[in-house]
N, C-alpha and C positions, 0 to 999 in steps of 0.2 A: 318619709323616705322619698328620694329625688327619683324618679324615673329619670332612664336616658333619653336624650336627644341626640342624634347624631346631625351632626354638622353636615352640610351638602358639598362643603369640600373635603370632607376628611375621606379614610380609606373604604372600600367595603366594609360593610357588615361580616363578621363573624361571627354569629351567634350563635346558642344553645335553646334548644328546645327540651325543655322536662314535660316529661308526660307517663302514661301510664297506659296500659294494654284493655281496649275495650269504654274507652276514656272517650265520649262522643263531643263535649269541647276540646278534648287535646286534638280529635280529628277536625273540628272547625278550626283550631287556630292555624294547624299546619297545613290548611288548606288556603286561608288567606296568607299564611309568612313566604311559603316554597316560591308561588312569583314573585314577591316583592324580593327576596332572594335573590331569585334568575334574573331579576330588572337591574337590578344595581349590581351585579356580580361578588355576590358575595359566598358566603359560606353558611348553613346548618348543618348543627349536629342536633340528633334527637337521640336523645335519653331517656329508659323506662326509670325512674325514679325507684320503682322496687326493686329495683338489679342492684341497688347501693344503698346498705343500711343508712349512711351519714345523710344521703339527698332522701332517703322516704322521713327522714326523721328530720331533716329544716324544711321540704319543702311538700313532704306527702298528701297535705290536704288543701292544697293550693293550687294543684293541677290545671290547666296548665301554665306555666312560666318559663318565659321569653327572658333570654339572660342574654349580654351582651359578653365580649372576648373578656372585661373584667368582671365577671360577675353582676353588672349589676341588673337590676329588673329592668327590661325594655317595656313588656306587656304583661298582661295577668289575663286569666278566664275569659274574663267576661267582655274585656277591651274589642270593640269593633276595625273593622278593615282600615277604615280611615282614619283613626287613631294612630293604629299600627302602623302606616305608611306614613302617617306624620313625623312620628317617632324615629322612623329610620330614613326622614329627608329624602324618601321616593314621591 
């Protein structure tokens, strides 16, 4: 699978956050994403993955995953800050 790269000239970030309630890497990640966010001006949405049978059933045990406007995986769980800021050319 290609992780995203965004490009340093393309537009904000739009991305989606899956996660799950009580989830203490979903609260690490969205503690490193929200500035990188606010830095580049972009957009997150954060999704409980159990609120939707299809996403707890492709992505339930993956928690949490960074998905870009197409769907694809920007970060996974375990990915560090500076990954994640690389990944989104902040």
């Amino acid at each position: 699978m290609r992780l995203f790269r965004r490009s340093r000239a393309g537009p904000p970030p739009a991305l989606r956050l899956l996660s799950r309630s009580g989830c203490h890497l979903c609260d690490e990640m969205r503690a490193v994403v929200v500035p990188l966010v606010d830095r580049l001006g972009g957009s997150l949405e954060t999704v409980d993955v159990d609120s939707d049978p299809a996403l707890a059933a492709r992505w339930g045990n993956e928690v949490p995953i960074l998905l870009d406007r197409e769907g694809r995986v920007v970060a996974k769980a375990r990915d560090g800050a500076n990954k994640i800021a690389r990944r989104l050319g902040a």
